[in-house]
TORKOL-4160 file (C-alpha; in steps of 0.2 Angstrom, whole numbers, padded with zeros to 4 digits, m for minus):
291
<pt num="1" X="m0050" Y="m0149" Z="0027"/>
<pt num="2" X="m0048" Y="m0131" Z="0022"/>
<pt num="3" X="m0065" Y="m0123" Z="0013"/>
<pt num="4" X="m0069" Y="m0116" Z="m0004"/>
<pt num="5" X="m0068" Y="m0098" Z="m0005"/>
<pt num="6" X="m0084" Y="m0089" Z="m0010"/>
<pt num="7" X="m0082" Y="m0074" Z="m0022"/>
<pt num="8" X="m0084" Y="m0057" Z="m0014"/>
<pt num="9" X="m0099" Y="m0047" Z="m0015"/>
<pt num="10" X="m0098" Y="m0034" Z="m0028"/>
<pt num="11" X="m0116" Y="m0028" Z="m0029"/>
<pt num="12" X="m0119" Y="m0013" Z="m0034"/>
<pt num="13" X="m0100" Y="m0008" Z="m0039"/>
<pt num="14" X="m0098" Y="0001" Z="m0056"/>
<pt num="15" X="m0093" Y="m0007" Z="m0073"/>
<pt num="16" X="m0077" Y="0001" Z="m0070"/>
<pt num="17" X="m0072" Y="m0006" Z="m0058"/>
<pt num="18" X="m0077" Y="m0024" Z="m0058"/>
<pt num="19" X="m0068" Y="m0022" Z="m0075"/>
<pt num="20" X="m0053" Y="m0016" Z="m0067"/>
<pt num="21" X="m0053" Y="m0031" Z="m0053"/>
<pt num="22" X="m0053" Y="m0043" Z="m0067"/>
<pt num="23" X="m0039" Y="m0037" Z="m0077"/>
<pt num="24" X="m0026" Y="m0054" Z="m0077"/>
<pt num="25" X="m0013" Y="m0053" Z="m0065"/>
<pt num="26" X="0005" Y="m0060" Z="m0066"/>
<pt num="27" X="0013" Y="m0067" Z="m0051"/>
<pt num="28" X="0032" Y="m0069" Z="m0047"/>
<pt num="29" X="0043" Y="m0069" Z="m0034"/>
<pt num="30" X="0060" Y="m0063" Z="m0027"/>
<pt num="31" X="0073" Y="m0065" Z="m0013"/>
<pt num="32" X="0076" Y="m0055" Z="0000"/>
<pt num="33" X="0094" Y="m0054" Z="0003"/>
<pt num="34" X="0091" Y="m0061" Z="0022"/>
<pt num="35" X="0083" Y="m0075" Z="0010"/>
<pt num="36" X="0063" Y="m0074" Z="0013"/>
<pt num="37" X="0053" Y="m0074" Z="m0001"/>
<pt num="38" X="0041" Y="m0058" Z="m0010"/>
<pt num="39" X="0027" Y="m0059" Z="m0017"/>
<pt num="40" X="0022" Y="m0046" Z="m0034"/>
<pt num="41" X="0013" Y="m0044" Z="m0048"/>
<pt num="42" X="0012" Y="m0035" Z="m0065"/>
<pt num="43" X="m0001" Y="m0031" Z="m0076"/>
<pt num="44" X="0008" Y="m0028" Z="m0092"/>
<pt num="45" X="0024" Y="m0039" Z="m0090"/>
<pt num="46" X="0025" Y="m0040" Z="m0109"/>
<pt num="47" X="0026" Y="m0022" Z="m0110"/>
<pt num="48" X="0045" Y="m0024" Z="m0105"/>
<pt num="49" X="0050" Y="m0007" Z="m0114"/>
<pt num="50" X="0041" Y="0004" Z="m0104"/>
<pt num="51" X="0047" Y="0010" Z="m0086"/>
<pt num="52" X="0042" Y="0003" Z="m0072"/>
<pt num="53" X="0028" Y="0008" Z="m0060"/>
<pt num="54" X="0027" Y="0003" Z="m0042"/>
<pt num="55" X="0015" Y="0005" Z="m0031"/>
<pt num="56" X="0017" Y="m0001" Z="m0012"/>
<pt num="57" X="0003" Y="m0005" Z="0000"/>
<pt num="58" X="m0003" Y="0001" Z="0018"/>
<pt num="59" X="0001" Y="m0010" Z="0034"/>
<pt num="60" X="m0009" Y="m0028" Z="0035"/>
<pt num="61" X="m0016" Y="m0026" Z="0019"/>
<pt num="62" X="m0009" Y="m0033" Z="0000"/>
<pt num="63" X="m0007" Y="m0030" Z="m0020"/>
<pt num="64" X="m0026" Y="m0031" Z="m0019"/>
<pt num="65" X="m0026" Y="m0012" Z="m0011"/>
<pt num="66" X="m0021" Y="m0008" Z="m0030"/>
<pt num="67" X="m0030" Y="m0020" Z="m0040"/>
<pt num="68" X="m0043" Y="m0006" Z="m0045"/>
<pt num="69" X="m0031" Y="0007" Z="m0046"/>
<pt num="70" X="m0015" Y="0002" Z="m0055"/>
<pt num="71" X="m0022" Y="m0006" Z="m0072"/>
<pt num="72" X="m0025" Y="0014" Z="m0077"/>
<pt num="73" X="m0007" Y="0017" Z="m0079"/>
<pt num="74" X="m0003" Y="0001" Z="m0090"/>
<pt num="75" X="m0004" Y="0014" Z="m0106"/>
<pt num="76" X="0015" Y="0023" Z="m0100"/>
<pt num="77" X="0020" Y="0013" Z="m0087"/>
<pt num="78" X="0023" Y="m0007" Z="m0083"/>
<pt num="79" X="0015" Y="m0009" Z="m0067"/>
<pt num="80" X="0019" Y="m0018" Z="m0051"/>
<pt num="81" X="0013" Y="m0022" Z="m0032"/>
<pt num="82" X="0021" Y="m0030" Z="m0020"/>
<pt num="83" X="0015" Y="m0039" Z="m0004"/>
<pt num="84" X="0028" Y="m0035" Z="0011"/>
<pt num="85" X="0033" Y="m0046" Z="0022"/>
<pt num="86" X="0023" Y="m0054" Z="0033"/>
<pt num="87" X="0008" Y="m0047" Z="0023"/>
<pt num="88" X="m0003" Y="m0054" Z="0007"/>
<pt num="89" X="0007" Y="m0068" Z="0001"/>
<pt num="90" X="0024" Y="m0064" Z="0006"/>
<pt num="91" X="0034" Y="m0073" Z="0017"/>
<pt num="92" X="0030" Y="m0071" Z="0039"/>
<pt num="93" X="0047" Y="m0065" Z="0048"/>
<pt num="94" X="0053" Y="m0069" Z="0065"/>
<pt num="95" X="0055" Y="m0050" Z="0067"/>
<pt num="96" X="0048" Y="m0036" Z="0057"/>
<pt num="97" X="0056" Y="m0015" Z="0057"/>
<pt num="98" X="0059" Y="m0003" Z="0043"/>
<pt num="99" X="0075" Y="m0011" Z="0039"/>
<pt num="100" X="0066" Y="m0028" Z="0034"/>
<pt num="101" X="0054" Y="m0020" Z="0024"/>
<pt num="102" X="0066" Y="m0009" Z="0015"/>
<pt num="103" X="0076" Y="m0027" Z="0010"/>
<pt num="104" X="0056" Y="m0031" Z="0003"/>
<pt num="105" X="0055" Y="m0017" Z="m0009"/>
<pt num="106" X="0074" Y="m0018" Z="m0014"/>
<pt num="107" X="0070" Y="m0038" Z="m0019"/>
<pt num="108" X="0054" Y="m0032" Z="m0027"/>
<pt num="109" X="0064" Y="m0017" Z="m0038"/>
<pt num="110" X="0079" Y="m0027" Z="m0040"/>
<pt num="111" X="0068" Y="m0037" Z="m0052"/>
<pt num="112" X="0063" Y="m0023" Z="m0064"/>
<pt num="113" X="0079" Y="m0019" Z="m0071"/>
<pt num="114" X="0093" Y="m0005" Z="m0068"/>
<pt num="115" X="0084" Y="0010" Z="m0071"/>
<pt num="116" X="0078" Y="0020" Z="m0057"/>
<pt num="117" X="0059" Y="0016" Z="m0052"/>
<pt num="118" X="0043" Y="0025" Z="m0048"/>
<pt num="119" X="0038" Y="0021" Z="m0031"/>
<pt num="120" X="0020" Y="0025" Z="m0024"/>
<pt num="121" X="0015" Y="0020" Z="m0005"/>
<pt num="122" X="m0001" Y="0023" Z="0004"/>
<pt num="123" X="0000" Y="0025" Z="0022"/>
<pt num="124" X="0013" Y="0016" Z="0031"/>
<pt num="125" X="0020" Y="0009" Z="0015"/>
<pt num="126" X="0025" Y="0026" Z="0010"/>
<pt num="127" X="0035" Y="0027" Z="0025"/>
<pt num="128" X="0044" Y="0013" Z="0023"/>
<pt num="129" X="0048" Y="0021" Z="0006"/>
<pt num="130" X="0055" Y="0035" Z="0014"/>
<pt num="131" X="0068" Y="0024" Z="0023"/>
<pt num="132" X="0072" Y="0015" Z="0007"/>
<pt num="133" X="0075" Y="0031" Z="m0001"/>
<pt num="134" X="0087" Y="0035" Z="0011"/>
<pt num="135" X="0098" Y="0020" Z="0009"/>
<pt num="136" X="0093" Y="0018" Z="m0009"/>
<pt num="137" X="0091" Y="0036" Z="m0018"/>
<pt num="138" X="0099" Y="0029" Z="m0035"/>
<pt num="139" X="0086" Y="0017" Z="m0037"/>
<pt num="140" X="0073" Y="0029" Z="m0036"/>
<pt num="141" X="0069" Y="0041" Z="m0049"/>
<pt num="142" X="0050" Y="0048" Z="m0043"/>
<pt num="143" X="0041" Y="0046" Z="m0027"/>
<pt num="144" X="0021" Y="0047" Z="m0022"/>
<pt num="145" X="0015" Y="0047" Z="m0005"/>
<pt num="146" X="m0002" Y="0044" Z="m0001"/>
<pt num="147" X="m0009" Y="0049" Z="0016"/>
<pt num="148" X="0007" Y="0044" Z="0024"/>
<pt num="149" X="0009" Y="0049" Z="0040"/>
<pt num="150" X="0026" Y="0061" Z="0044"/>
<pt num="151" X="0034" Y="0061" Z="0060"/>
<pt num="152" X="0042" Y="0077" Z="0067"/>
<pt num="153" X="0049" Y="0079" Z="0081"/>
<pt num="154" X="0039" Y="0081" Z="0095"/>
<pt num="155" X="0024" Y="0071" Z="0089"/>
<pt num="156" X="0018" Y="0056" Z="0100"/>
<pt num="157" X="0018" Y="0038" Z="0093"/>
<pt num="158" X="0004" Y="0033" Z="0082"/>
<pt num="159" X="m0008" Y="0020" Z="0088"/>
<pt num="160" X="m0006" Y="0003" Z="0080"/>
<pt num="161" X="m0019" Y="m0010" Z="0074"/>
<pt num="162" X="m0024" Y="m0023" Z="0088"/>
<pt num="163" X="m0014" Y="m0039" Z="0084"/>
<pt num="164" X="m0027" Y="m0053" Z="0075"/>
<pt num="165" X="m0032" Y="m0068" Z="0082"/>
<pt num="166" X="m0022" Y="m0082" Z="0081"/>
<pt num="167" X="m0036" Y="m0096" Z="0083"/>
<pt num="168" X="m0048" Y="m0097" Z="0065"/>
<pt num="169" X="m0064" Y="m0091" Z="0064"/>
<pt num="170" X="m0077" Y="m0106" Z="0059"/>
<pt num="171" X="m0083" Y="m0098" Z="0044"/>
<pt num="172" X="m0081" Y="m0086" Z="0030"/>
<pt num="173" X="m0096" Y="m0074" Z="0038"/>
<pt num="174" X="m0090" Y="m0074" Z="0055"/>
<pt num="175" X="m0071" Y="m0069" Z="0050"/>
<pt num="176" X="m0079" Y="m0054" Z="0036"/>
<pt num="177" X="m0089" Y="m0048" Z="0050"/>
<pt num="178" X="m0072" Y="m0044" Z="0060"/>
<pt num="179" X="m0066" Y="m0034" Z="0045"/>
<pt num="180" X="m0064" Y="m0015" Z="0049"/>
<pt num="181" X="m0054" Y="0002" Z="0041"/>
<pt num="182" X="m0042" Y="0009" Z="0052"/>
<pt num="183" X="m0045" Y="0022" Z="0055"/>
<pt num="184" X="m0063" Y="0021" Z="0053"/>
<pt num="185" X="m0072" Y="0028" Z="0036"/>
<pt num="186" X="m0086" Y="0027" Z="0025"/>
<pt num="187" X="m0085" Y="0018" Z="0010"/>
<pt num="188" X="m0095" Y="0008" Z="m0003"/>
<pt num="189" X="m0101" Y="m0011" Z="0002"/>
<pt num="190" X="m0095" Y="m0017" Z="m0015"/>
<pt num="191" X="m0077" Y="m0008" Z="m0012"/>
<pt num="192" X="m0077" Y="m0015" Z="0006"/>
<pt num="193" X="m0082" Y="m0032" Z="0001"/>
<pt num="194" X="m0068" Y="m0033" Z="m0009"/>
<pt num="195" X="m0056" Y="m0028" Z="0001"/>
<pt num="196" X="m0062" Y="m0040" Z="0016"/>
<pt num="197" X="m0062" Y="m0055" Z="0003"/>
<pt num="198" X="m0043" Y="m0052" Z="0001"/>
<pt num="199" X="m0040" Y="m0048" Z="0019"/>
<pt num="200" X="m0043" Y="m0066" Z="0023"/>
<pt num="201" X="m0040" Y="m0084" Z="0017"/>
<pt num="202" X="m0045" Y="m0101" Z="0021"/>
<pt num="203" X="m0037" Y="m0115" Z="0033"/>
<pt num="204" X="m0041" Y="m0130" Z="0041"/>
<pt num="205" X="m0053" Y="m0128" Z="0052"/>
<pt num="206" X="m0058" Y="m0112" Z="0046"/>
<pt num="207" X="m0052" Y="m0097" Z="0042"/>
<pt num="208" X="m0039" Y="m0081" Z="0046"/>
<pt num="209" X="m0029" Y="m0065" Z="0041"/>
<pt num="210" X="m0018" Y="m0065" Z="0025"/>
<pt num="211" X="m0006" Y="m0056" Z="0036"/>
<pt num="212" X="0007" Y="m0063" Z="0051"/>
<pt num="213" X="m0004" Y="m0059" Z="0067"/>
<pt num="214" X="0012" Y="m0055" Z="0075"/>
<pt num="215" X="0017" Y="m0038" Z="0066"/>
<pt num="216" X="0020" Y="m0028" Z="0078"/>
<pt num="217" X="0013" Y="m0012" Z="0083"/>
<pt num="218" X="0014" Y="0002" Z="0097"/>
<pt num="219" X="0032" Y="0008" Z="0091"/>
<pt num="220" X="0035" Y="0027" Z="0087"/>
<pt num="221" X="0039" Y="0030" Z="0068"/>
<pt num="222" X="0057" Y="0037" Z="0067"/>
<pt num="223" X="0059" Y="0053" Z="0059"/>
<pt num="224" X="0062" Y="0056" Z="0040"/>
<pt num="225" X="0059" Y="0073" Z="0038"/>
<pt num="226" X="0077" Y="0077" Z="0034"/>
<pt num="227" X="0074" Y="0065" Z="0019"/>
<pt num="228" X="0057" Y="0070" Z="0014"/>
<pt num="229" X="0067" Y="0089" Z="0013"/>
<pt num="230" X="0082" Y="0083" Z="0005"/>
<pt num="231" X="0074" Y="0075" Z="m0010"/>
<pt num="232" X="0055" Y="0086" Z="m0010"/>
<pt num="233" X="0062" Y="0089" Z="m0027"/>
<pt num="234" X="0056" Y="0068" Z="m0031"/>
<pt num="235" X="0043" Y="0068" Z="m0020"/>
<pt num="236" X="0024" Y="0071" Z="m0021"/>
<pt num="237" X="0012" Y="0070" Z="m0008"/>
<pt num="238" X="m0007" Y="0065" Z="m0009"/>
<pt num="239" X="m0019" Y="0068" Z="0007"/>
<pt num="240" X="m0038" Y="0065" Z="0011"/>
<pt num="241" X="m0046" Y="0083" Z="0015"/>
<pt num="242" X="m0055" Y="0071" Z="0028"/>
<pt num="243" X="m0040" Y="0060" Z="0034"/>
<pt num="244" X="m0041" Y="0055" Z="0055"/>
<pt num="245" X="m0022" Y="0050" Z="0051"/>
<pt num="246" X="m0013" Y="0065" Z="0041"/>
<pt num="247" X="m0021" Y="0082" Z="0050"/>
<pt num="248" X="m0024" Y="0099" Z="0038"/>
<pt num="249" X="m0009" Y="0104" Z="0051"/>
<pt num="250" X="0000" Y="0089" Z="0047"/>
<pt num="251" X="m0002" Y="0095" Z="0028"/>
<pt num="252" X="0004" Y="0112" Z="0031"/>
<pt num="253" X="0020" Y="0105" Z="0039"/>
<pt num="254" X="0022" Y="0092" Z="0028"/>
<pt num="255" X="0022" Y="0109" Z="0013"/>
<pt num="256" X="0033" Y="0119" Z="0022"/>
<pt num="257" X="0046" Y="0105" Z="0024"/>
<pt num="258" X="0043" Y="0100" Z="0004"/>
<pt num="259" X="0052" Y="0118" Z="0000"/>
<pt num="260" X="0060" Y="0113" Z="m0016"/>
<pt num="261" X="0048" Y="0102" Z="m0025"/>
<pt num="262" X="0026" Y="0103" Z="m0027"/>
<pt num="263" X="0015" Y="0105" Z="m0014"/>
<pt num="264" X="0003" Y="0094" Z="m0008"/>
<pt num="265" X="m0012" Y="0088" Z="m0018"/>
<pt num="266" X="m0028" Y="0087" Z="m0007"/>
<pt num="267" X="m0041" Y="0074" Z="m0015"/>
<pt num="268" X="m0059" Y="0081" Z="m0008"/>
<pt num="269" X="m0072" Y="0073" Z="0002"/>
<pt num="270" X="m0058" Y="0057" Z="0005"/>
<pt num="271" X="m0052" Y="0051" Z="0021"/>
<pt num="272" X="m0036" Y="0040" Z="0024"/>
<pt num="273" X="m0039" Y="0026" Z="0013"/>
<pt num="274" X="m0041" Y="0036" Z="m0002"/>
<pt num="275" X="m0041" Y="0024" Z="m0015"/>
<pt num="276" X="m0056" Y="0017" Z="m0006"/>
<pt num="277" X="m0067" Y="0030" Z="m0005"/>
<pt num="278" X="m0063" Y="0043" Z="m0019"/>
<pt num="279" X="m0053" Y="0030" Z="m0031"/>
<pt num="280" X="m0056" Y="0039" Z="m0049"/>
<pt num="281" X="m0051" Y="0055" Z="m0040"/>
<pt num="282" X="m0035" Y="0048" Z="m0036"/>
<pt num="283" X="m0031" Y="0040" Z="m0053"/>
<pt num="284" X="m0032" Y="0058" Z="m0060"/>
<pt num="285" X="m0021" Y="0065" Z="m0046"/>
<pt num="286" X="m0008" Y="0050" Z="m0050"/>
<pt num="287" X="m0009" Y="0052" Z="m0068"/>
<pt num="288" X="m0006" Y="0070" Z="m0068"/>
<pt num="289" X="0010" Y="0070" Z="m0057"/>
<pt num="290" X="0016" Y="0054" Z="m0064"/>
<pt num="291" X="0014" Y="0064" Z="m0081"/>
């Protein structure tokens, strides 16, 4: 018998954003063309003459990354999230590499009509909008990174999360209590809880990660500096001035390569996951180069 699911723990967290996390939600799905399924929602699908916004999560984690951060742009934009695969409610793979994900994000766009999209990815999502802006550059019309980590060459691999356990845990505390950031950071209980809660889901006999336990890790990311040069003039980079992931030397190569468009905005006192810790500031960095 799977269990109920409790509602997370928000004590303590503002008005604004317990506000923002109840703002309604409309789910649909598209097809890859490999044919597995993805998952997306809107916030504002009635506001179907306004262009589309959307924004892309990190690796293992889900739309809910955005759920206090995208209702904020439903005044100029219609906003999306997508889960990719083997991720949130997406369909699992056999196989999972950039290529894959880019068929996700193209099912996902595909949907929203045949002008060109604004894309925003945090982290590793924002790489694998780098590669679908190389095979897809009509589709997009502006880009936002977000502590995304830029390979050039000579830099080592990245270090990968640990692959989840493939056994559930017996109860809802046990499995929370596994719950970390990677890389490690401060944040608010209420902000964590709430991103635990949606890390997980029930199953008979107890419960386990929202995402495939067999995403893979370890593997170098390739190189796409010659596409975040080609098309800097699109492109816009956010960092934390505290990241362990994207380095202030990181930065600085990523501005020099970025020649022909804006340089990087640095959101203070934030670490990788930026929306987590310094979420308001990073509304105001979004809305003022999505302006």
């Amino acid at each position: 018998m799977t269990p109920p699911q409790p509602a997370p723990d928000l004590s303590g967290a503002p008005a604004w954003f317990v506000d923002a996390v109840a703002r309604p939600q409309t789910a649909s799905r598209s097809t890859t063309s490999d044919g597995f399924s993805i998952h997306s929602v809107c916030w504002n699908p009635e506001d179907s003459h306004k262009p589309p916004l959307m924004f892309v999560h990190g690796y293992r984690a889900s739309t809910h990354a955005w759920d206090f951060i995208a209702p904020w742009f439903c005044e100029h934009f219609r906003v999306h999230a997508l889960d990719l695969g083997g991720m949130g409610e997406s369909d699992h793979r056999p196989e999972y590499c950039l290529d894959t994900f880019c068929r996700d994000i193209d099912a996902a766009v595909s949907t929203l009509g045949d002008d060109p999209v604004t894309l925003v990815g945090h982290s590793f999502g924002g790489v694998a909008l780098l590669a679908y802006l190389q095979q897809h550059p009509q589709r997009v019309k502006h880009l936002v990174l977000i502590d995304s980590y830029i390979a050039f060459p000579g830099d080592e691999a990245t270090s990968s999360p640990r692959k989840g356990r493939p056994t559930p845990y017996p109860d809802y505390d046990a499995i929370l209590a596994r719950y970390v950031l990677l890389p490690p950071q401060p944040s608010d209980p209420w902000v964590f809880n709430f991103m635990a809660h949606h890390a997980i889901r029930p199953v008979a006999g107890g419960w386990t990660w929202r995402f495939d336990v067999n995403l893979p890790g370890g593997k170098p990311l390739p190189e796409y500096t010659p596409v975040l040069a080609r098309y800097s003039d699109h492109i816009d980079y956010i960092s934390g001035e505290h990241s362990a992931l994207v380095t202030p030397d990181k930065v600085r190569q990523i501005a020099a390569l970025m020649a022909g468009g804006r340089k990087p905005v640095v959101i203070p006192n934030s670490y990788h996951h930026v929306m987590l810790d310094q979420p308001l500031a990073l509304v105001a960095a979004l809305r003022a180069l999505l302006a």
